[in-house]
C-alpha positions in Angstrom: 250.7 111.5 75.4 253.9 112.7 77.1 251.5 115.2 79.7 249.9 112.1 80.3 252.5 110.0 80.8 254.3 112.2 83.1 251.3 112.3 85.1 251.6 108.7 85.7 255.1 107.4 85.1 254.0 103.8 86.8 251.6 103.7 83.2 253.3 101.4 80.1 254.7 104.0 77.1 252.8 103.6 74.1 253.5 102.9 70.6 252.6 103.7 67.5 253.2 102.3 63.8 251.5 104.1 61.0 251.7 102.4 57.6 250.0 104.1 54.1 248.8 102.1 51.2 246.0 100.0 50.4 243.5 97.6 52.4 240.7 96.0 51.5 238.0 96.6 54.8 235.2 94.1 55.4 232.2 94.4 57.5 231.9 92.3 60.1 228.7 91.8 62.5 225.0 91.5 63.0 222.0 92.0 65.3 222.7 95.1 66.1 226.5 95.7 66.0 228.9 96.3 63.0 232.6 96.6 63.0 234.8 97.4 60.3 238.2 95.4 59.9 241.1 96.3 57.7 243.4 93.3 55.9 246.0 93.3 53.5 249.7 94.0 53.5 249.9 97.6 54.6 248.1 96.9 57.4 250.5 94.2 58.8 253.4 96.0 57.9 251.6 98.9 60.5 251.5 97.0 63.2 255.0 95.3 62.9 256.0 98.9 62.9 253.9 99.7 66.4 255.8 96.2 67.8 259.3 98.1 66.7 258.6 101.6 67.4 260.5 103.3 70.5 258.1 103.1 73.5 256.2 106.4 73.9 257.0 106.7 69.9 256.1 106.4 66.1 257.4 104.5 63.8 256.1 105.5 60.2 256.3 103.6 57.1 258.1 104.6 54.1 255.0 105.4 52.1 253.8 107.5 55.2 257.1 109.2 55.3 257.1 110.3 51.6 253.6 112.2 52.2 254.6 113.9 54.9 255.2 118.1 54.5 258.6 119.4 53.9 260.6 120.3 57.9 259.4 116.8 58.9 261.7 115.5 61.3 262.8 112.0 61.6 265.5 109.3 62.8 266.1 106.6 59.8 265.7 102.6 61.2 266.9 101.9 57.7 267.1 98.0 57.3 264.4 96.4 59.6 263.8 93.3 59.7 260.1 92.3 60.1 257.8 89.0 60.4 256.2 87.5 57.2 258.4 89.8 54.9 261.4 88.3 52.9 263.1 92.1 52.4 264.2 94.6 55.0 262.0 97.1 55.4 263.1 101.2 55.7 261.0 103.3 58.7 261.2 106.2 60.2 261.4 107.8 64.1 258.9 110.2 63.6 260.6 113.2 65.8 258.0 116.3 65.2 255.9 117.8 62.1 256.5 121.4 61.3 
């Protein structure tokens, strides 16, 4: 992404929240086309944490961070405050994987 978005510094930064945790996924469609859609609480939570993520970033979950190898390296946002949640939530700046 960063090649990319040297090549054409005019283009919007990206960003990325990743969440882990359950989901319930329907099936939508018909006549031809299917989609899949995921709901449930870890999925919001993911995409509060792509609005908050630094642009050209990712912003992990805690959940996500736990699974993540040993020499990962990340900047706490301990404390975030997020729509449709009553307690702060804890993420992570996710810096480089070893």
């Amino acid at each position: 992404m960063t090649a990319l978005a040297d090549e054409h510094p005019d283009w919007p930064r990206l960003r990325i929240g990743v969440n882990s945790g359950e989901a319930v996924v329907h099936e939508i469609g018909g006549d031809g086309h299917v989609a899949y859609t995921m709901v449930g609480d870890m999925v919001n939570t993911g995409s509060r944490l792509e609005g908050l993520a630094p642009p050209g970033g990712v912003l992990i979950g805690a959940t996500t961070h736990a699974e993540l190898p040993a020499g990962t390296l990340v900047e706490p946002r301990i404390g975030l405050r997020m729509k449709g949640k009553e307690d702060l939530v804890n993420a992570y700046v996710l810096l480089a994987l070893p």
